[in-house]
N, C-alpha and C positions, 0 to 999 in steps of 0.2 A: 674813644676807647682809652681807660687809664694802660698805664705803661706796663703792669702786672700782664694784664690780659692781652696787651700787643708780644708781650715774650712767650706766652702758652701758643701763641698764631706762630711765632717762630719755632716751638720746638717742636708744631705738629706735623711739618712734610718727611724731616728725617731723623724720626724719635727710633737711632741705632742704642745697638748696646751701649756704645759709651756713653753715650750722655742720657738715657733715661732716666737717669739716678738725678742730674741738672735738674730735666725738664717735671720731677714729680714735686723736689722742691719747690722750682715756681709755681706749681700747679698748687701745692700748700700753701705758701704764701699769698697766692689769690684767693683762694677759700677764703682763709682766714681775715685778710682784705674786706670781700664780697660778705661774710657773715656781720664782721664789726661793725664797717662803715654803714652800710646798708640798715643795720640795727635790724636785721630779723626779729621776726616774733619769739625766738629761742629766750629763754630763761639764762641771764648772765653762767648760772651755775651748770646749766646743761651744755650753751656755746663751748668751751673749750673739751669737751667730750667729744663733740659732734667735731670738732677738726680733727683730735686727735684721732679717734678712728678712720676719720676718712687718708687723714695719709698715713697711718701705719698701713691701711691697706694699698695705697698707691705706692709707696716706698718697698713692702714687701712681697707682693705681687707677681714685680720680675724676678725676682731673687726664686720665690717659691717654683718659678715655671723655668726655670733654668736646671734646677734642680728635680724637676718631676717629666720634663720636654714637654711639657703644655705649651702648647702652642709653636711648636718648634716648626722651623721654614721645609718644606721639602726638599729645598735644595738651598747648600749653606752660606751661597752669596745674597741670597733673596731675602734682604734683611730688611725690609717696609713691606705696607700695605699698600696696593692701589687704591691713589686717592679718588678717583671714580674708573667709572668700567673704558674700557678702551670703546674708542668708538673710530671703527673703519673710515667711513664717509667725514669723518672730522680730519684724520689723519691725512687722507689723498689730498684734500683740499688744501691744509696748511704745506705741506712737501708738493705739492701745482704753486702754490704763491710765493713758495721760496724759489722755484722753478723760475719763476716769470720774472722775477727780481733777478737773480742770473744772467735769462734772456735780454733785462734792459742794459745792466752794465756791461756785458759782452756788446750790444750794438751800437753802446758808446764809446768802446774800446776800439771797434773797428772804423767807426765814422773818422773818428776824431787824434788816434793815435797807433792805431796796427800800421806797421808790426815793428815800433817802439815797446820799450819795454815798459810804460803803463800810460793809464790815460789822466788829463787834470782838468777835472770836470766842470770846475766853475768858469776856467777860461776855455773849455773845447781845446787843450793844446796838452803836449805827452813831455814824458821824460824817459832818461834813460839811465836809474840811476843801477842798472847790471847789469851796462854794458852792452847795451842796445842789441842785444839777441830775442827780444820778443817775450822778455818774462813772464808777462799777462795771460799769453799765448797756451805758452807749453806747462805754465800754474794750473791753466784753464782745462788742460785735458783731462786729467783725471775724471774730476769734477762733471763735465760734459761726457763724462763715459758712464758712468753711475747714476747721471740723470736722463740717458738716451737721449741727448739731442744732435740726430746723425750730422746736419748741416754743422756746426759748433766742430763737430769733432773731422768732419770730412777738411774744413779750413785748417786746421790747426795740422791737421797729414799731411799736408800739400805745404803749408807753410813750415815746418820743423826740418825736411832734406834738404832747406834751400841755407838753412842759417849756416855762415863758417867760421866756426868756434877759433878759428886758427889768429883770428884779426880783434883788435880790439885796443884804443890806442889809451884807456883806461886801467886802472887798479881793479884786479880781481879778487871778490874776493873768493879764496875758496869754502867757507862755510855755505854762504849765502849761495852760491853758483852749484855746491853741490844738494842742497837741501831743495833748493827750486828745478833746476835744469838738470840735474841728474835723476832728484827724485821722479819730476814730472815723467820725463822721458822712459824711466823704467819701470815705471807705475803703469803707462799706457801698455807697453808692452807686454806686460802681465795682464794685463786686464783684456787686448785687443789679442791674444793668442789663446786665451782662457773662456771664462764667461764672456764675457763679450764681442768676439770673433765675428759676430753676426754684423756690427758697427764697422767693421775694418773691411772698408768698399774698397779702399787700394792696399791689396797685401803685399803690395813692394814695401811704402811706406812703411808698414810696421816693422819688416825688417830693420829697416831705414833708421826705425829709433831704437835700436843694442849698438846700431854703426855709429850713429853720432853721440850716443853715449862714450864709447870707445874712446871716441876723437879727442871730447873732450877730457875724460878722463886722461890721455894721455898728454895735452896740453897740460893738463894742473899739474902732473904729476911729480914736476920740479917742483914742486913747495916741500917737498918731503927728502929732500936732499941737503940733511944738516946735521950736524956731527952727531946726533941721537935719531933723527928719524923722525922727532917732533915737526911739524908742518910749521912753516910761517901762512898766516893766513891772509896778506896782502901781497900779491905778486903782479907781475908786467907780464906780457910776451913775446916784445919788441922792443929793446932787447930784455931777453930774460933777466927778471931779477925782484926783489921783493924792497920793502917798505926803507928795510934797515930795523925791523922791529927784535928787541931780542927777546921779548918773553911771548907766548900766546896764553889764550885762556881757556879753562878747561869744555866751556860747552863750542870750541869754534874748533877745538884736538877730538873732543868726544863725541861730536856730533858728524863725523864721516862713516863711522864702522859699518852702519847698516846699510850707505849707496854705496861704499866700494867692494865692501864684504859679496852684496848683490850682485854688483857689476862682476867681478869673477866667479861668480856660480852660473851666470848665463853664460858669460863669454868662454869660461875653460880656463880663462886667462887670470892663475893665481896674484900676479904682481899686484893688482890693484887691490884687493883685501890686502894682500901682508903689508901696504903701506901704511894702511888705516889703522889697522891692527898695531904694528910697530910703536905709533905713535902713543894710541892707547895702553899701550903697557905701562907706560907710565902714572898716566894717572891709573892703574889699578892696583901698581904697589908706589904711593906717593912716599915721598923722600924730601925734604928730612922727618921724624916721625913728629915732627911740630907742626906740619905743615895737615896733622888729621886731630882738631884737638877729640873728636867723639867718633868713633869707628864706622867707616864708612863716608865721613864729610870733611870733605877736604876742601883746601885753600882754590883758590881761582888761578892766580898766573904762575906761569910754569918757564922757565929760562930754558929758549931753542936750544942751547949749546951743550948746555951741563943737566939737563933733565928734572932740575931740583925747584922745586915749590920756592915761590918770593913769597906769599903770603900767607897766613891761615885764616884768611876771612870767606865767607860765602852765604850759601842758603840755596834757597828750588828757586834761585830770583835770577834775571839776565844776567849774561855771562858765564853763568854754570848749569842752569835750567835744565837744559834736552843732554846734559851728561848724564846727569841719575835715571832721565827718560832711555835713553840707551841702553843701559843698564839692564832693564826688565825686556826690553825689548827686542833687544839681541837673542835673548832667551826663549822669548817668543816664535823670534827667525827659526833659532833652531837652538833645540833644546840640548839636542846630543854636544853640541859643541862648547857653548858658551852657558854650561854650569857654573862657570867663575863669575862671568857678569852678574846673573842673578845670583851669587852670594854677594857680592860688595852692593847691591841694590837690597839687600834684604838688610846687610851692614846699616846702610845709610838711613832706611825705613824706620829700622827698628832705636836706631839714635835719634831721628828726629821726632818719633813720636815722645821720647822719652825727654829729649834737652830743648827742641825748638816749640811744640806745641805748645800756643799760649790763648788767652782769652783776655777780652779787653772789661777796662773796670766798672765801665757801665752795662756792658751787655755781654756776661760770662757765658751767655749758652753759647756764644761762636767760638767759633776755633779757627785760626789761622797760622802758620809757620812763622816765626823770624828767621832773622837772618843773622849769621852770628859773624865775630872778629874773635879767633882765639874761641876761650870759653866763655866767653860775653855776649849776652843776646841783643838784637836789636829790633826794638818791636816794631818795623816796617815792610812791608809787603809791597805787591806790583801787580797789574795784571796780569804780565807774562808767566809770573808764579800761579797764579790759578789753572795751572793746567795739573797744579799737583792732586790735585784729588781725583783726577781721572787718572793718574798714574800711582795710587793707594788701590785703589777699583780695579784696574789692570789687575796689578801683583796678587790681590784677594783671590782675584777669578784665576789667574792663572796655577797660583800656588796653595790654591785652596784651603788659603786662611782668611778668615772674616775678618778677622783684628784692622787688615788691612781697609777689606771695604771699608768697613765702619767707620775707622779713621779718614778713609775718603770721604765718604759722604758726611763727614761732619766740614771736611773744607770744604765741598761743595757748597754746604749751605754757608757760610762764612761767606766766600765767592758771590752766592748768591746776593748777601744780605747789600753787597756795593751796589750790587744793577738795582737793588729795589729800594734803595734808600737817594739816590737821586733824583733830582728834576724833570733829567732824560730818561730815564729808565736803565742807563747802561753806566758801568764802572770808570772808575777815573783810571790811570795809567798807576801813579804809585801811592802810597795811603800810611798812616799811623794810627798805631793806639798806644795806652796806657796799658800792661801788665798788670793783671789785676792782684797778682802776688809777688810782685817785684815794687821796691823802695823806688817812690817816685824820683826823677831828677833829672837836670834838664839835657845833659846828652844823650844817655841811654835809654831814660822813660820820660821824655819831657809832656808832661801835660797839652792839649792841645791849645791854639792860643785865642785870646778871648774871644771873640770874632764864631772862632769855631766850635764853641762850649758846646751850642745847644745842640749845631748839629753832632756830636761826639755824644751825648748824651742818649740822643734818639738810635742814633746808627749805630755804635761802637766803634767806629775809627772816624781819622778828618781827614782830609784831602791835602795832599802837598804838591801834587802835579797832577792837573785837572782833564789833562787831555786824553782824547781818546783816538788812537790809530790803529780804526778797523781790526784788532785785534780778535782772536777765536777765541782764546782758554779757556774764558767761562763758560760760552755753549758749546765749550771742547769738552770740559769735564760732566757736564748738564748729559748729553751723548751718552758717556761712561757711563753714570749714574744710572739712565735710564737702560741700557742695555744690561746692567748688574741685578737688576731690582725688579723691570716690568711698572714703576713705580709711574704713572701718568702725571704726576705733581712735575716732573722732572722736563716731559714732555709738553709742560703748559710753562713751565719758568722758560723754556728753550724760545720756543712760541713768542712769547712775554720780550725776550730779548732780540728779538729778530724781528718783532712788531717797532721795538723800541730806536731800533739802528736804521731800520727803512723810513721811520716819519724822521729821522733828525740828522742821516745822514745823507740823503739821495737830496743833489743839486743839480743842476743842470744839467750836465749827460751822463749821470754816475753817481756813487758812493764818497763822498770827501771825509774826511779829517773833521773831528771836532777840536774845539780849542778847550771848552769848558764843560764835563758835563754836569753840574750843578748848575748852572745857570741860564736864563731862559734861551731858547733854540741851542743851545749846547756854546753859546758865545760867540758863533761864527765858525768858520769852515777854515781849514788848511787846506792848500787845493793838490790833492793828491788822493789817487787809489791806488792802493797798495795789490800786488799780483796777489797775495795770499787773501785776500777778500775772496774771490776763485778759487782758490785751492783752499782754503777751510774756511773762512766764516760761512760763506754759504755753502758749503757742502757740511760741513757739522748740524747747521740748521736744517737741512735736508734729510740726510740719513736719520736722524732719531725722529720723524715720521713717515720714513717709508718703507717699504714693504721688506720681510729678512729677506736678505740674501747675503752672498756664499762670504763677499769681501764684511759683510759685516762684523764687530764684534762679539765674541761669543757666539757666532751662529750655533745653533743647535749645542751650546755649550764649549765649543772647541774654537779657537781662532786659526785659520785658514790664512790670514791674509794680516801682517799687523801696517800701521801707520807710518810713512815715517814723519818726523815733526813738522813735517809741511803738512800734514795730511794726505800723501800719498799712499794709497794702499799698495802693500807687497804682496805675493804670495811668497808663505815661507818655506823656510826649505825643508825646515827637519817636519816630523811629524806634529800634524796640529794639537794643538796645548789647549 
């Protein structure tokens, strides 16, 4: 297949509004390709008739049907076709094998390292790197509640009242502690006194997880005792005290709102939102006004003391990622309150589609975000940013604007184009390309290096960190996609990437670490599963083939229940959006 006709195979899963206009181009320029080359039997004088008509009618088409609603979606997120018909009995079966892949790394987790907090699978031996409360364990519940596996979830009851948050002769962190072990914990409880009430055989325990929620919330709670209220997010508990660090960063301050916000809507008990909240006031009016150079995106480190931005560099990339994700989803929690969240989320959306959206120079139909320093772009990405398109998708469906979708699902397939353009089938950790309308040069748009031409040529980005750790985002956002759309394409890339992670990631008793995924067997294994393999890679893989229900996205068009960036489902508070 010439390269024309591999770019028309790209622009056919998610031909949205924005980029039809892309995808009819190429679709001219193969024509005309396919007529030339080929030498048709057409008359030199008649050939460029025959293109011109055929794309002024591919070109104006959509224009005319926008303008007359031909063809218009019934419902205004529903912006693709199904690539073929849904099929039931395909469905159970792929969400049974994501199941059974669960069932194996949960019974390597117990063999070989419960109730440590994860397993390391190529030596059968664990670690503990947060702080040896069982992260695997209480990651694992959700997950095991969504996929009814009562034994799975009766262990992990029985094991969760016994942990004591009080001890720990370790560095805490509080992002990571609250996003796992808060999320986990109050995700069950929502789910084990709600829908699934049926699964909760000991209904002490379920109490049990708002009490040791409690607990530990009220252990972290000194991290937010500093001349602003801004958290330090490395603390001790014996004796109390923290790293010595003076700045944090915006996704480790913005990423509490929605487990403490939660934790006192159950408990009654205001104190634990107004800390979370406290600290985020800051980043929602940032200071000094250098530290926002495009409305709504702001700098990363933020100084505990003085409340004031060190930097103005960022992007949807680690370290500020699940801030702008909070953002919409606060809103989601509850609408009546956190109307300001989702304006600085609609801030941020609507700057980044305008200053960071970029396409790379060999392959303009993608779309991917940079990351910027100031008003300087920098055209590299990560995987942990790929969860932004499922957070375009969100804001779509929720604020029921398609701009958004659309712009999602154009990173979606960007996202995608990493897991299909490798060896292994799954994405590298962080990646470059070339701006295709930006002056090349070798700090800000540096060409790729020899080595990497060709793959850069075929793919549209190169690799600069090849590894892969168990990460979700791309069949985070694949989820999104599919739940916006109906769209089965989306539901077979999911598929595709969770075929790809089980042949090149499962070793000995578990899920490890790739070192390289370009290269053959992924390069060898890092020996490590990470707790969130259980709390989202396989539960994302899960849910976008099984059956709707209530905790799902968009159920019946309303969200009931949103994520937190663990993939814990909440139910929300305000009324469903």
């Amino acid at each position: 297949m010439d390269r024309n006709s591999n770019r028309i195979e790209r622009c056919r899963p998610s031909a949205t509004s924005l980029h039809r206009h892309e995808c009819s181009r190429v679709l001219c320029r193969f024509l005309y390709t396919v007529l030339w080359e080929r030498k048709w039997s057409a008359s030199p004088h008649v050939l460029p008739f025959i293109v011109a008509m055929l794309c002024a009618r591919l070109l104006l088409l959509p224009a005319l049907a926008m303008l007359s609603g031909v063809g218009a979606s019934p419902r205004p997120y529903l912006t693709t076709r199904p690539s073929r018909p849904d099929n039931p009995a395909l469905n159970r079966e792929r969400a049974d094998a994501v199941k059974a892949s669960f069932q194996f790394a949960w019974d390597g987790y117990m063999a070989h390292a419960f109730p440590n907090d994860e397993l390391r699978p190529v030596s059968n031996g664990f670690g503990n790197s947060r702080n040896g409360w069982g992260a695997s364990a209480v990651d694992a519940l959700s997950t095991a509640l969504v996929m009814q596996i009562p034994a799975v979830v009766d262990t992990i009851l029985e094991y969760i009242p016994t942990i004591n948050f009080d001890e720990t002769s370790d560095a805490v962190s509080l992002f990571e502690t609250t996003i796992r072990y808060l999320g986990g914990m109050l995700s069950g409880y929502d789910l084990l006194r709600g829908p699934l009430s049926s699964l909760a055989s000991n209904r002490t325990a379920v109490g049990i997880l708002l009490e040791q929620s409690e607990r530990l919330a009220s252990n972290l709670a000194f991290a937010f005792d500093t001349p602003t209220g801004i958290p330090s997010n490395n603390i001790f508990f014996d004796p109390q005290g923290t790293d010595g660090s003076t700045t944090n960063g915006i996704a480790t301050i913005g990423t509490l709102v929605l487990e403490w916000v939660h934790l006192s809507d159950l408990s009654g008990n205001r104190t634990y939102g107004d800390l979370a909240e406290k600290g985020e006031s800051f980043l929602l009016a940032p200071k000094p006004a250098s530290a926002e150079p495009w409305p709504g995106l702001i700098g990363t480190g933020v100084n505990i003391t003085t409340g004031l931005f060190t930097d103005a560099a960022g992007g949807w990339v680690g370290g500020a990622d699940s801030f702008y994700e909070y953002l919409l989803k606060m809103y989601v929690y509850d609408s009546s309150r956190y109307g300001h969240y989702r304006d600085r989320w609609v801030l941020a959306a609507d700057s980044s589609i305008a200053h960071l959206a970029s396409h790379p120079s060999t392959r303009p139909d993608l779309t991917f975000l940079a990351e910027f320093d100031g008003q300087e772009r920098i055209f590299e990405s990560e995987h942990l940013a790929c969860f932004d398109g499922g957070s375009f998708i969100l804001g779509g469906l929720v604020l029921g604007e398609e701009k958004y979708t659309d712009f999602g699902l154009e990173l979606v397939n960007g996202c995608h184009d990493t897991y299909a353009s490798t060896l292994t089938g799954i994405g590298p950790e962080i990646f470059r390309w070339v701006e295709k309308s930006a002056p090349a040069n070798k700090t800000r748009n540096p060409p790729p290096p020899a080595e990497d031409a060709a793959f850069y040529e075929r793919a549209g980005f190169y690799i600069t960190d090849g590894s892969y750790a168990l990460r979700p985002e791309v069949i985070e956002s694949f989820y999104y996609a599919y739940r916006a759309t109906g769209d089965q394409t989306y539901r077979d890339w999911a598929w595709h990437a969770f075929l790809a992670i089980r042949e090149n990631c499962i070793v000995g008793s578990g899920f490890a670490e790739l070192k390289h995924v370009n290269a053959p067997q992924g390069g060898g294994y890092r020996d490590l599963q990470e707790s969130f393999l259980f709390a989202e890679v396989l539960k994302y893989s899960y849910l976008i083939h099984a059956p709707d229900d209530e905790w799902q996205v968009a159920h019946h068009g309303k969200n009931g229940w949103v994520f937190n960036t663990e993939a814990h489902p909440f139910k929300v508070w305000g009324p469903p959006i």
